[in-house]
Every structure is written in C-alpha cells, then in structure tokens.
TIMI-2910 file (N, C-alpha, C, CB; in pm, 1 decimal, decimal comma, always signed):
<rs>
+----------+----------+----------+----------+----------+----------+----------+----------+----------+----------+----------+----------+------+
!      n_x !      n_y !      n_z !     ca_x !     ca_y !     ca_z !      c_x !      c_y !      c_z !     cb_x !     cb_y !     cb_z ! resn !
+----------+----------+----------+----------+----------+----------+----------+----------+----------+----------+----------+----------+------+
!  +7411,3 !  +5984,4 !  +9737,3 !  +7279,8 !  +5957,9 !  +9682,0 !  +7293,2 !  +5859,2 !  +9566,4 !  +7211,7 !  +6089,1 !  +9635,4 !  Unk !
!  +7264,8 !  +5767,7 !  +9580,1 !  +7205,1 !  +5649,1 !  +9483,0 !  +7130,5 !  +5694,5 !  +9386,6 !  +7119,2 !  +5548,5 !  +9547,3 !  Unk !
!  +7161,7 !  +5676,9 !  +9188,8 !  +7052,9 !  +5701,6 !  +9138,7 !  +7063,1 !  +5542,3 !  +9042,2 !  +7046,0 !  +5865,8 !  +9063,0 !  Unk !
!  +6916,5 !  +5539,3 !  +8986,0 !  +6976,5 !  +5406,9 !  +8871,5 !  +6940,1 !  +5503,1 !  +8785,7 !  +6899,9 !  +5225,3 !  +8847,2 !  Unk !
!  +6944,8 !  +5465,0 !  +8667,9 !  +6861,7 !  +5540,5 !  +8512,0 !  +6855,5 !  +5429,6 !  +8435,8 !  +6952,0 !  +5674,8 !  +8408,3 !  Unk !
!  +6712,4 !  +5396,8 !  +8415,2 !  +6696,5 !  +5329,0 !  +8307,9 !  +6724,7 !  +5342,4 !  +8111,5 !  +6586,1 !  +5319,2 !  +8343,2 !  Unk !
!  +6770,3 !  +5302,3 !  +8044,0 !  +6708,4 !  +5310,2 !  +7913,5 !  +6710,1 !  +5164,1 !  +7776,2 !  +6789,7 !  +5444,4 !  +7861,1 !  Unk !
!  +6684,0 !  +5216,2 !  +7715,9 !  +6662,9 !  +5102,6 !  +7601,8 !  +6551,5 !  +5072,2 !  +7604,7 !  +6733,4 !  +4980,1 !  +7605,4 !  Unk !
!  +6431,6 !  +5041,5 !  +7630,5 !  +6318,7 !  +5038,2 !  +7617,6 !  +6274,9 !  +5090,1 !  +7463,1 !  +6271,5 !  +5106,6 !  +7728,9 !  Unk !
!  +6154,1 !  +5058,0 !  +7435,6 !  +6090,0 !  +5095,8 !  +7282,6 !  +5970,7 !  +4984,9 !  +7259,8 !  +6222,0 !  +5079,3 !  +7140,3 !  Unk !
!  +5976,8 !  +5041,9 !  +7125,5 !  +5865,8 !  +4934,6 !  +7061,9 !  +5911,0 !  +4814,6 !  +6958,8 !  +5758,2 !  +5021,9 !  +6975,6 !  Unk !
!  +5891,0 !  +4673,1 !  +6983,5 !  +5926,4 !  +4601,2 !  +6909,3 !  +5812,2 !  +4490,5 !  +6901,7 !  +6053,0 !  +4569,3 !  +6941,9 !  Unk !
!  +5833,3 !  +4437,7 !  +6733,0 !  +5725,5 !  +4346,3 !  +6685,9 !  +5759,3 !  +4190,6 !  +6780,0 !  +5738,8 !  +4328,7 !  +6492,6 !  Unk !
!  +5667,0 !  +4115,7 !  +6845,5 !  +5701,2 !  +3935,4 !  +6878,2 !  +5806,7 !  +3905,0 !  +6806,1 !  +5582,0 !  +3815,0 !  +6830,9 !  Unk !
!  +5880,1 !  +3854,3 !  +6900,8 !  +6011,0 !  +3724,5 !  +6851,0 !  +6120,6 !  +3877,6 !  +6822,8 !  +5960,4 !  +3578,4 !  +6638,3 !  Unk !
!  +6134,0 !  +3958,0 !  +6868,1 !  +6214,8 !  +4051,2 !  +6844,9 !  +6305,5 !  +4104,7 !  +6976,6 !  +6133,0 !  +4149,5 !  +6784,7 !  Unk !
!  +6429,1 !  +4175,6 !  +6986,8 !  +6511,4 !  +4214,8 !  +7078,2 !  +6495,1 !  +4319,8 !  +7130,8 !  +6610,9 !  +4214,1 !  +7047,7 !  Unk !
!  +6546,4 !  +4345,6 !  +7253,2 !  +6590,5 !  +4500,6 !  +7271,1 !  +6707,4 !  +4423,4 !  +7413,5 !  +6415,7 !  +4654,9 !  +7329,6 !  Unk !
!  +6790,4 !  +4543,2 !  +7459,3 !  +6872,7 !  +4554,6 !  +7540,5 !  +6882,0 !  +4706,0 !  +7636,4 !  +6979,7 !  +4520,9 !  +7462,9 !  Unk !
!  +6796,5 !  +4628,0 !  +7755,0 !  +6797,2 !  +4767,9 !  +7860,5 !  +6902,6 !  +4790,0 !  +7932,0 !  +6695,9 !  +4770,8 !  +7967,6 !  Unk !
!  +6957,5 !  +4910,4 !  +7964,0 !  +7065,1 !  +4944,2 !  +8043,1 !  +7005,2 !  +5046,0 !  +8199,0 !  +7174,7 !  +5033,9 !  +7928,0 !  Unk !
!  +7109,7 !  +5006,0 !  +8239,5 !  +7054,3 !  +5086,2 !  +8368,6 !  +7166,8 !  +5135,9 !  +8459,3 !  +6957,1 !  +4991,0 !  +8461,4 !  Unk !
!  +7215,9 !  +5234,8 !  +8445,9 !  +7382,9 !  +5265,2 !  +8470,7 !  +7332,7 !  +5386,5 !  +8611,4 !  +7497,5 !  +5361,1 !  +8281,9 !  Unk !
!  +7425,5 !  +5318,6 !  +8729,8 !  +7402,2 !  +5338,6 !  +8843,7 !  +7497,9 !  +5453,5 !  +8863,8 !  +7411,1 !  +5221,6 !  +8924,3 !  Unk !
!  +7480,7 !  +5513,9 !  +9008,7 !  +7550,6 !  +5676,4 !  +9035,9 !  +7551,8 !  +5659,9 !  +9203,2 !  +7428,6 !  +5845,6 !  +8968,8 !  Unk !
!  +7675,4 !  +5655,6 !  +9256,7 !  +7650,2 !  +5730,9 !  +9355,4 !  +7679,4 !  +5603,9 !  +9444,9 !  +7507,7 !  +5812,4 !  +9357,2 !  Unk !
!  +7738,9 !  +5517,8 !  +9418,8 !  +7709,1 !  +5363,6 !  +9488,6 !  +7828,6 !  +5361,2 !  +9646,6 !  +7768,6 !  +5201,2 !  +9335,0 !  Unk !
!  +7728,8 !  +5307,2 !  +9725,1 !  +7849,7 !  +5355,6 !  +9865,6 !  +7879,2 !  +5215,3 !  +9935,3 !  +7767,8 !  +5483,9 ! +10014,9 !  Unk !
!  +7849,8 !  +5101,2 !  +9878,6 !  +7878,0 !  +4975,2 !  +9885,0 !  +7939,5 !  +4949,5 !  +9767,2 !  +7773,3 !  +4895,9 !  +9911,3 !  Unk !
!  +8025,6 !  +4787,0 !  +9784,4 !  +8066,4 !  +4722,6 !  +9628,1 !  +7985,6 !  +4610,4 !  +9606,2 !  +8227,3 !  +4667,9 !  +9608,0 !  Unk !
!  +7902,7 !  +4603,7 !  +9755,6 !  +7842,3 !  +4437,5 !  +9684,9 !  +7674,1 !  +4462,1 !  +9655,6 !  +7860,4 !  +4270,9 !  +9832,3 !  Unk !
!  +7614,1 !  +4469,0 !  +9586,3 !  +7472,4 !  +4509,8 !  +9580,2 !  +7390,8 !  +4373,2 !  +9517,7 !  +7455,7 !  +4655,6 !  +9478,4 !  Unk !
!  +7269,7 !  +4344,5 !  +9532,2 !  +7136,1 !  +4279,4 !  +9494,2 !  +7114,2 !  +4375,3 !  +9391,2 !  +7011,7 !  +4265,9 !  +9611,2 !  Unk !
!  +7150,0 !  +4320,5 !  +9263,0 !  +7095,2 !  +4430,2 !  +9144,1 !  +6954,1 !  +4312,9 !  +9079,6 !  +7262,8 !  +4478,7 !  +8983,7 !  Unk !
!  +6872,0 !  +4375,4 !  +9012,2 !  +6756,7 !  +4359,0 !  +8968,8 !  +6679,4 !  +4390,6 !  +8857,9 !  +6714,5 !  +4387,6 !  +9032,7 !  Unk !
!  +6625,0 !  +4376,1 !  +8766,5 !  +6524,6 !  +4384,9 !  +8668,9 !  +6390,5 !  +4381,5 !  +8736,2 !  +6538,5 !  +4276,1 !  +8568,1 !  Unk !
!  +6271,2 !  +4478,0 !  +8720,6 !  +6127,4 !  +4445,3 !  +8775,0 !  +6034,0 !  +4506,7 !  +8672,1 !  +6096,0 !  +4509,4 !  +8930,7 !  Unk !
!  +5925,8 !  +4444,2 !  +8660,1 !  +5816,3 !  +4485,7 !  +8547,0 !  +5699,7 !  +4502,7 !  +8619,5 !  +5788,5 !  +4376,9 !  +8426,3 !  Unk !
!  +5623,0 !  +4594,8 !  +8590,0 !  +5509,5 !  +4610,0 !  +8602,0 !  +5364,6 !  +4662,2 !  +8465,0 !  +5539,2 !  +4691,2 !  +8704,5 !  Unk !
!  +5307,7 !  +4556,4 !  +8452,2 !  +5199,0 !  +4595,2 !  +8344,9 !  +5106,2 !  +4640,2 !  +8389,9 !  +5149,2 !  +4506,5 !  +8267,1 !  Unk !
!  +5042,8 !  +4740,8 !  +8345,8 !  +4928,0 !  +4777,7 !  +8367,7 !  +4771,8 !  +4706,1 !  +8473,5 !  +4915,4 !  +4786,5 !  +8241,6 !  Unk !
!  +4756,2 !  +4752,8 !  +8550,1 !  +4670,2 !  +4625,7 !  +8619,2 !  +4684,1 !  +4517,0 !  +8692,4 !  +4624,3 !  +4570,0 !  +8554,2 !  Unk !
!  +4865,0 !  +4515,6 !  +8709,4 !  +4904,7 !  +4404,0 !  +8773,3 !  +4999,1 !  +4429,8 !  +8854,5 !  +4938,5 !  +4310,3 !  +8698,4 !  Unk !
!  +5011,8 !  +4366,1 !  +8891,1 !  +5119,3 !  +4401,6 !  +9049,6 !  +5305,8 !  +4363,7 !  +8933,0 !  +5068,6 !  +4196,8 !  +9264,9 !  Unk !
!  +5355,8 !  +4440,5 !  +9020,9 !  +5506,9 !  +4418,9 !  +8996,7 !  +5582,7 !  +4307,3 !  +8963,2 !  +5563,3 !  +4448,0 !  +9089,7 !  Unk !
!  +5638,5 !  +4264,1 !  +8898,1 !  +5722,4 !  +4136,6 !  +8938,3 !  +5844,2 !  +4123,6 !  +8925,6 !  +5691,7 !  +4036,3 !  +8883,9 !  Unk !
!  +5901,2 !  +4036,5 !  +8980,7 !  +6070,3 !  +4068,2 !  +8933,4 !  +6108,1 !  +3948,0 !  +8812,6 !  +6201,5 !  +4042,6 !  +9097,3 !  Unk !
!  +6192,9 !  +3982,7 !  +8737,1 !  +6220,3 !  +3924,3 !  +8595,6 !  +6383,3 !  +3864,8 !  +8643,0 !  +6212,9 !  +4065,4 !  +8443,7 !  Unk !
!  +6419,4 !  +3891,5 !  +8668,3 !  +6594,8 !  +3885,6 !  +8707,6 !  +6666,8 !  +3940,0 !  +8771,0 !  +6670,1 !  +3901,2 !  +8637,5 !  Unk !
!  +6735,3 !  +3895,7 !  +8864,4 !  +6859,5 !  +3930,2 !  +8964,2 !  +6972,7 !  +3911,8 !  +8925,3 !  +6866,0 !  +3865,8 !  +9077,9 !  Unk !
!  +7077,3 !  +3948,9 !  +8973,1 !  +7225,9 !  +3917,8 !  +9010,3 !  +7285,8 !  +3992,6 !  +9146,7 !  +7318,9 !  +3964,8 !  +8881,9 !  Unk !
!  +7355,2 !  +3899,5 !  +9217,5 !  +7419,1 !  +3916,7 !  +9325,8 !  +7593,1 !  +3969,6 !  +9280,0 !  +7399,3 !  +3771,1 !  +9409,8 !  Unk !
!  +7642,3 !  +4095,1 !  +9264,4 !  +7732,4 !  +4152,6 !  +9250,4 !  +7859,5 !  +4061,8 !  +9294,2 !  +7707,5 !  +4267,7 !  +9309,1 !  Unk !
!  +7865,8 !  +4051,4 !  +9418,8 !  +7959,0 !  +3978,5 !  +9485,4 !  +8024,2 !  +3912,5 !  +9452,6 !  +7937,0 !  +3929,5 !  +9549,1 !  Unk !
!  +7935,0 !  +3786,0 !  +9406,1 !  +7972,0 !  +3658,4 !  +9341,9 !  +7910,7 !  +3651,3 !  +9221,4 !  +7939,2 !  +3540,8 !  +9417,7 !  Unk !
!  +7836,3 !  +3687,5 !  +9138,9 !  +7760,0 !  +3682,3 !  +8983,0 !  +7653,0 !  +3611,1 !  +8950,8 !  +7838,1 !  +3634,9 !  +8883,5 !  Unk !
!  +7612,7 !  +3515,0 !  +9086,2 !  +7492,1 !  +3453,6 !  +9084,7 !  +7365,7 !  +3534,8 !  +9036,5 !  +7473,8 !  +3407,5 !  +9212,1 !  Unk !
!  +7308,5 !  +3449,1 !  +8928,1 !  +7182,5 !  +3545,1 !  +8884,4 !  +7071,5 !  +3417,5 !  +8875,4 !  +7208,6 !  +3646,9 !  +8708,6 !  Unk !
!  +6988,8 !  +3504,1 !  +8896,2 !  +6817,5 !  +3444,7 !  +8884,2 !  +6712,7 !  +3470,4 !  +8833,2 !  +6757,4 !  +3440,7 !  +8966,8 !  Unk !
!  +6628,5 !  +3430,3 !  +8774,6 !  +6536,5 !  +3462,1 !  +8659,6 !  +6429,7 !  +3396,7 !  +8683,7 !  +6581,3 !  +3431,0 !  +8526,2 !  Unk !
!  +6310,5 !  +3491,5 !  +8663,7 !  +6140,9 !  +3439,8 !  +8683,0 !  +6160,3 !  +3347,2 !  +8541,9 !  +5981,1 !  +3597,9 !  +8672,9 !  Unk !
!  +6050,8 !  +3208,2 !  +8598,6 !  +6011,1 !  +3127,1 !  +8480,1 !  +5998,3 !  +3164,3 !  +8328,0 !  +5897,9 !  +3087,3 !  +8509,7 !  Unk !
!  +5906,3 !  +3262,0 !  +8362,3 !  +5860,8 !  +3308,9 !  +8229,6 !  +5975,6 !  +3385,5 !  +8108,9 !  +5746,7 !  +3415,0 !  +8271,1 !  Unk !
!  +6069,6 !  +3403,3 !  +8156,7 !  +6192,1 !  +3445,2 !  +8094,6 !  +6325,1 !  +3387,6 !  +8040,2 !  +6224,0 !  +3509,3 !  +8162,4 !  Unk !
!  +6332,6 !  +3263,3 !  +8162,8 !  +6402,0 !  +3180,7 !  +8154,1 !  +6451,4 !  +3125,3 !  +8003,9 !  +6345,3 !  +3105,6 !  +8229,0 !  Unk !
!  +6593,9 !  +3094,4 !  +7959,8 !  +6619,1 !  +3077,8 !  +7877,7 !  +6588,4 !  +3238,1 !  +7745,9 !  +6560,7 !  +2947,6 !  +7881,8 !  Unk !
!  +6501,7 !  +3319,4 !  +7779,6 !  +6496,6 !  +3422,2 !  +7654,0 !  +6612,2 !  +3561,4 !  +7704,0 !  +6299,4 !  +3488,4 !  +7628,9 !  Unk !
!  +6590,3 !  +3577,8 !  +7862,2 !  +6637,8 !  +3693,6 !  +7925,7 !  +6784,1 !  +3642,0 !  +7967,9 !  +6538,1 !  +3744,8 !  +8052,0 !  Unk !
!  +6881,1 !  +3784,7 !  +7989,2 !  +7018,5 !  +3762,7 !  +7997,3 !  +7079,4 !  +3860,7 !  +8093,4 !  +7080,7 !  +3771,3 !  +7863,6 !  Unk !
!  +7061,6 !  +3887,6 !  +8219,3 !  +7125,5 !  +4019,9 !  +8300,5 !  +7259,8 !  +3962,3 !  +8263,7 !  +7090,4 !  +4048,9 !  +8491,5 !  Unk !
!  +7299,5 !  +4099,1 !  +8316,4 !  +7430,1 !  +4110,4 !  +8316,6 !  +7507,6 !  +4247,1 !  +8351,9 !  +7460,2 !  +4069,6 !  +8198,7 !  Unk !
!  +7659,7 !  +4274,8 !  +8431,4 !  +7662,9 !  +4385,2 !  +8458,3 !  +7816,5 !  +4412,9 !  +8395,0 !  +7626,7 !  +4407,7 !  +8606,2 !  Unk !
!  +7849,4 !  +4516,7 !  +8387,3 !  +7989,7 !  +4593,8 !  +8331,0 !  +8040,0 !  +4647,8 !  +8427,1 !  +7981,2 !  +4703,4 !  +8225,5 !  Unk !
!  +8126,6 !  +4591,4 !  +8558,1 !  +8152,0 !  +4674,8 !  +8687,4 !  +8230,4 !  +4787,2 !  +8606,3 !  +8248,3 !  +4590,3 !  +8826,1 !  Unk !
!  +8346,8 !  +4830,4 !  +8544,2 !  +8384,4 !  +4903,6 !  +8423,3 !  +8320,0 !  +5023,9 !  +8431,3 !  +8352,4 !  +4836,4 !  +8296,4 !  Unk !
!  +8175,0 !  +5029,5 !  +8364,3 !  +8077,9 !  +5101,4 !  +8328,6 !  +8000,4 !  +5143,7 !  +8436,5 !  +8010,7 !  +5042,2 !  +8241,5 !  Unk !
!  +7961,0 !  +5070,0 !  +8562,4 !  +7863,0 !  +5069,1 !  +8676,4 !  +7715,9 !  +5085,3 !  +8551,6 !  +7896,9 !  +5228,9 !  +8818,8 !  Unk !
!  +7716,5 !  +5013,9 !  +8511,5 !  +7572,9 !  +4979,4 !  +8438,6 !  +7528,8 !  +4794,9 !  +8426,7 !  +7591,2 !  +5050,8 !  +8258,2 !  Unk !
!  +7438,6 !  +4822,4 !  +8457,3 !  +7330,1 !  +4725,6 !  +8465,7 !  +7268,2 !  +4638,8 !  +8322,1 !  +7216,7 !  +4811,2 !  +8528,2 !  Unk !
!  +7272,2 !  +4510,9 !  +8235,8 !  +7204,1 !  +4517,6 !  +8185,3 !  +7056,0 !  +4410,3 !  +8144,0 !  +7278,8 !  +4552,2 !  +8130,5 !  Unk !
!  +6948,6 !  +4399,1 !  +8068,3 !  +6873,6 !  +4289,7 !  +8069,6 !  +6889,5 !  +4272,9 !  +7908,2 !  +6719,4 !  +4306,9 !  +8140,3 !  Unk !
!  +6933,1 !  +4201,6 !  +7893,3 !  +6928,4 !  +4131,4 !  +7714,0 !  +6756,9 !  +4027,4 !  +7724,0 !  +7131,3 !  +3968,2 !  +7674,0 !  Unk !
!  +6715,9 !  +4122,2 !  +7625,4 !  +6586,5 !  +4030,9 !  +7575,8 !  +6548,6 !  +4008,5 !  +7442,2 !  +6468,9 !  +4080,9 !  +7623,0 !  Unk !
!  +6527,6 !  +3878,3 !  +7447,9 !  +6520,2 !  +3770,1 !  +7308,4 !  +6394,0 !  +3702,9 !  +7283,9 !  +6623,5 !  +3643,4 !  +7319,0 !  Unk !
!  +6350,1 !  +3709,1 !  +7172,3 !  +6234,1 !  +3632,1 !  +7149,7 !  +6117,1 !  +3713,0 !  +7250,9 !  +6266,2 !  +3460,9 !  +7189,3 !  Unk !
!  +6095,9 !  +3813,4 !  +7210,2 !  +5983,8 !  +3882,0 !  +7302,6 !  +5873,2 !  +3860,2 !  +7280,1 !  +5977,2 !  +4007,0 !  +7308,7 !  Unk !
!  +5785,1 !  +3828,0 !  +7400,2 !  +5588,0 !  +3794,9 !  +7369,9 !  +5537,6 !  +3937,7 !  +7392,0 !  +5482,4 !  +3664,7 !  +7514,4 !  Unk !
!  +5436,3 !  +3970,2 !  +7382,6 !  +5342,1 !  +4033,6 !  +7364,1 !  +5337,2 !  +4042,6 !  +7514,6 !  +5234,8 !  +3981,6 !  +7275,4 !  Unk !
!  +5340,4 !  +3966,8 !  +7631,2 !  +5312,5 !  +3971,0 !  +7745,7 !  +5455,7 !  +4016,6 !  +7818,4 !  +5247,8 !  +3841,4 !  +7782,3 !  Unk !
!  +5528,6 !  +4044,8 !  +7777,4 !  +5616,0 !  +4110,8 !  +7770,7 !  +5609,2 !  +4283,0 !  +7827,1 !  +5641,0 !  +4083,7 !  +7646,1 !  Unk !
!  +5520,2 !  +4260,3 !  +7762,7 !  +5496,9 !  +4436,7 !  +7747,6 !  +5472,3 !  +4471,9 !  +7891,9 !  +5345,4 !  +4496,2 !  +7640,5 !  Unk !
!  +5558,7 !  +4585,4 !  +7953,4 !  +5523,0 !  +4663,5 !  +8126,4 !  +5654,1 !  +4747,6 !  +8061,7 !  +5546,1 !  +4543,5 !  +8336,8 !  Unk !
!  +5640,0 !  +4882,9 !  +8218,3 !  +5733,5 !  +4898,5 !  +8241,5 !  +5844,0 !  +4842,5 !  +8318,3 !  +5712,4 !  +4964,7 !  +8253,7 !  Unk !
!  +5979,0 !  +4897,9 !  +8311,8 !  +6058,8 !  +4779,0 !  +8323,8 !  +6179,9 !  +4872,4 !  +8497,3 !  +6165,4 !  +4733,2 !  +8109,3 !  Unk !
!  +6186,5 !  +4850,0 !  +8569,3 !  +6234,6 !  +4910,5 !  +8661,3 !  +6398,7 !  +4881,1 !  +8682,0 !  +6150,2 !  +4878,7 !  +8768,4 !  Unk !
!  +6508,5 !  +4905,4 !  +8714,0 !  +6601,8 !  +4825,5 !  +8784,7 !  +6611,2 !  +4904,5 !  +8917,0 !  +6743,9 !  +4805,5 !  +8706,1 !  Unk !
!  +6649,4 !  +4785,2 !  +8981,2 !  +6642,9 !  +4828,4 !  +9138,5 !  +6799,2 !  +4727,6 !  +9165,3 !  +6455,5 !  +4763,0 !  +9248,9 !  Unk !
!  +6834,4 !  +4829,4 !  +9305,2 !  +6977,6 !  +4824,7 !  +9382,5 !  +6921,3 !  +4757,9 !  +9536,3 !  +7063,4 !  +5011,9 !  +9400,5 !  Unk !
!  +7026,0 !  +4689,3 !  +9609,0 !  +6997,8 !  +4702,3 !  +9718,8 !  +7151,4 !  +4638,2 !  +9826,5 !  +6849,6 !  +4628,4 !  +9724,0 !  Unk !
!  +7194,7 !  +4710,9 !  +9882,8 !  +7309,3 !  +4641,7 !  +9934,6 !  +7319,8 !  +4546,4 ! +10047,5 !  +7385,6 !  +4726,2 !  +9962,4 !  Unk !
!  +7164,6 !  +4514,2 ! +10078,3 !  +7140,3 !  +4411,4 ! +10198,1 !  +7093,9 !  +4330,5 ! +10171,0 !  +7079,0 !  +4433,0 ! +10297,0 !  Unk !
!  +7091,7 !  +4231,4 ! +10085,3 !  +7059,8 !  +4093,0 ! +10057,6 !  +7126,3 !  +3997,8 !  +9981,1 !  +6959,3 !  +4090,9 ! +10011,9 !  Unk !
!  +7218,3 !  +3934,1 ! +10072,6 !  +7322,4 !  +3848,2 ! +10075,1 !  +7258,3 !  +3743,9 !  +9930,8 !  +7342,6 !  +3769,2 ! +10250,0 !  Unk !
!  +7356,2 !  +3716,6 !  +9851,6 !  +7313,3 !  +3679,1 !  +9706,9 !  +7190,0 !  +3689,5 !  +9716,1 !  +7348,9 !  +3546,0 !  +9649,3 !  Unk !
!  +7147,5 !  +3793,5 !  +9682,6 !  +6958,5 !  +3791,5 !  +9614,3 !  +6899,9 !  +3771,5 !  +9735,8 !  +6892,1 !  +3644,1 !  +9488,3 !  Unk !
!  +6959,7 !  +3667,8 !  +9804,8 !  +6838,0 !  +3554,8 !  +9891,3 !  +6846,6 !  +3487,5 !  +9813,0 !  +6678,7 !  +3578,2 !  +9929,4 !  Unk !
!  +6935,5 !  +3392,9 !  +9704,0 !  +6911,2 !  +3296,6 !  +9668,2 !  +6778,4 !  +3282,6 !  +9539,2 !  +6899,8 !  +3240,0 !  +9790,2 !  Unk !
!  +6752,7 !  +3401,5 !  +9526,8 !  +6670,7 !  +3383,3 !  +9398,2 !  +6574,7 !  +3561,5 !  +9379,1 !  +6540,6 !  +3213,9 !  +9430,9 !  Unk !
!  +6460,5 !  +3503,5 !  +9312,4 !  +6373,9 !  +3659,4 !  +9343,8 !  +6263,2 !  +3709,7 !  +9433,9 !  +6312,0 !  +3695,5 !  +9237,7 !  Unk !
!  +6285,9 !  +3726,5 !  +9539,0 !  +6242,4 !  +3796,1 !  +9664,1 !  +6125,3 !  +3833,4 !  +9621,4 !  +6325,5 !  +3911,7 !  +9720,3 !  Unk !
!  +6004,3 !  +3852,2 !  +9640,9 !  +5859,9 !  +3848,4 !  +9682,3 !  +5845,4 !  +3943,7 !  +9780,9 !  +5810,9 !  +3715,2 !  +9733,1 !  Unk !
!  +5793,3 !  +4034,6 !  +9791,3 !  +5743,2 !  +4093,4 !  +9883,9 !  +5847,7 !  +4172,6 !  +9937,4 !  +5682,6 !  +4012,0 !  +9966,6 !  Unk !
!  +5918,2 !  +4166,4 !  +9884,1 !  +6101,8 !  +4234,0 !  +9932,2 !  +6085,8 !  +4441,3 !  +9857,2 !  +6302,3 !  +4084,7 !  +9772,0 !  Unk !
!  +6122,0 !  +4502,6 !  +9957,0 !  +6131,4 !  +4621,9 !  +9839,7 !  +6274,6 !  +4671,0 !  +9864,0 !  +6009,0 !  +4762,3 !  +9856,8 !  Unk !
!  +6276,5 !  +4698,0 !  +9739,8 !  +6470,4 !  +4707,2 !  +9729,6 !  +6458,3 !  +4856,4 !  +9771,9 !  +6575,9 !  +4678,8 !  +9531,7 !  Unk !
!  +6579,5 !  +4923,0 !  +9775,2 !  +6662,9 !  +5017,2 !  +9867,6 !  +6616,3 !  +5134,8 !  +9710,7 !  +6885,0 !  +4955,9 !  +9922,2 !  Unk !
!  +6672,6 !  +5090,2 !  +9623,1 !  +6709,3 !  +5206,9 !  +9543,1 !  +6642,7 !  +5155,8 !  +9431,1 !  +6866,1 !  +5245,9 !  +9523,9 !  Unk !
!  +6534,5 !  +5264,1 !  +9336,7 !  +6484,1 !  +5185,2 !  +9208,5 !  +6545,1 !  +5310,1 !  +9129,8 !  +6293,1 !  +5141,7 !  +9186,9 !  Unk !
!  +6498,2 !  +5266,5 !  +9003,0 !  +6514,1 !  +5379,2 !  +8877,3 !  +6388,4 !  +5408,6 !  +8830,4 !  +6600,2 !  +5330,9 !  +8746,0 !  Unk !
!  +6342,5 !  +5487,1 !  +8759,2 !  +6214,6 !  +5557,3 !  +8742,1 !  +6176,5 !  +5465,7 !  +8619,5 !  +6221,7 !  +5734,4 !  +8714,7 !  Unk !
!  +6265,5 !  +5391,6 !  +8551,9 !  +6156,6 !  +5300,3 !  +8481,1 !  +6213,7 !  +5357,1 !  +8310,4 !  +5949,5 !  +5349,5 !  +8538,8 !  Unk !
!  +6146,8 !  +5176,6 !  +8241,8 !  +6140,4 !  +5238,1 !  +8047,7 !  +6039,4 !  +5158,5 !  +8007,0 !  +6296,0 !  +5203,2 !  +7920,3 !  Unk !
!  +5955,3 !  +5180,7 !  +7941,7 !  +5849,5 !  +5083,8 !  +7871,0 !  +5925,5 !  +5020,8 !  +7760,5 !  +5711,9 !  +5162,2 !  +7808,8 !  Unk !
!  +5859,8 !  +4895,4 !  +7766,9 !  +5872,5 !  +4796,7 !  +7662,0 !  +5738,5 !  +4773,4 !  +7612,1 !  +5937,8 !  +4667,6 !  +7708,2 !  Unk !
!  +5760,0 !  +4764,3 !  +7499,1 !  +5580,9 !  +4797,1 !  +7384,3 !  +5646,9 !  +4632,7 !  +7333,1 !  +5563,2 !  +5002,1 !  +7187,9 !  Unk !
!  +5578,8 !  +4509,6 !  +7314,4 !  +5595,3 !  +4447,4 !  +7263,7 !  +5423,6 !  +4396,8 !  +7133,6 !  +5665,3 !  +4376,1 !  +7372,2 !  Unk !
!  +5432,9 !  +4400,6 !  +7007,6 !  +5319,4 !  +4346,0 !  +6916,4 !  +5305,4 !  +4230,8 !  +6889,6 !  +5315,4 !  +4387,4 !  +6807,3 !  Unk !
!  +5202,5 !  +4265,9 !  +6823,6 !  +5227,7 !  +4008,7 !  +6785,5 !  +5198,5 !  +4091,6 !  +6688,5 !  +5094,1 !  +3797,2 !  +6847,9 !  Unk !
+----------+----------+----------+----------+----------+----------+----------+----------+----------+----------+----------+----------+------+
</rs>
C-alpha cells in the first residue's frame, strides 16, 4: 500500500517561504512521476511541479517558475516543494501525488491525467 503524507504547510505573510515535504511509504516501483498539485477554493486543481525519479527531469507551471524548487531525498523517500517569494494567489491546498506509469512526467505537467497515489493534502495561507 502506497501512502504519501503531506506537511509543512502554514500561514505566511507575501514575499515569504515555506518548504513542503511529502515522505512516501510503501513504494513497489523505483521509478515514479512524483508531483506537487494545488487546489483553491472554487477552482479546479492544478499541477505546480513534477519530477521524473528516473532521470530528475522536473517541470513547473508558469506561474511558479523561477520562485518554486521540487526536489527529492531518495535517502529519506520524501518529496519536496521549496517556495519563495509567495503571492497571495498562492494560497490552496497543496497535494503530492505518485504515479509509476508515466515515462518522465510525459515530458511536462499532464492535464487531465489522474495520478495513481495522492496524499491527503496541507494548506498554504498566503497574506499580502
């Protein structure tokens, strides 16, 4: 059984940090589609960042680009998203999701794709 667990999540003022972790259990593959996904209130899901285990290829929605930082600790089997300079729009909950069938990502962040294994999630409160 696959679990993720999210944490690090909280409340932080604009232009401020946090660092989510998401430390996986149970993994019956070595190569996985790992993921970051947000969802705000009222809006559909989106994905923020990938990495393809395999090879370390990672990918990142526009809107993050340059502020956000995945990254993983095979070591640890944890997951993480470094975030910098946070907006206000920022603010959802924040999911990581597993999946061991999609050969690097697909090359970026999959749309309409639902991954294999999620974690129950951490809010990020961001203020201006």
């Amino acid at each position: 059984q696959v679990q993720l667990v999210e944490s690090g999540g909280g409340s932080v003022q604009a232009g401020g940090s946090l660092r989510l972790s998401c430390a996986t259990y149970g993994y019956t593959y070595s190569i996985y589609c790992m993921g970051w996904f947000r969802q705000a209130p009222g809006k559909e899901r989106e994905g923020v960042a990938t990495i393809y285990t395999g090879g370390g290829s990672t990918y990142y929605a526009d809107s993050v680009k340059g502020r956000f930082t995945i990254s993983q600790d095979n070591a640890k089997n944890t997951l993480y998203l470094q975030m910098n300079s946070l907006k206000p729009e920022d603010t959802a909950m924040y999911y990581c999701a597993a999946d061991p069938r999609v050969f690097d990502c697909g090359g970026g962040i999959l749309t309409g794709y639902e991954y294999r294994y999620w974690g129950q999630g951490t809010q990020v409160t961001v203020s201006s």
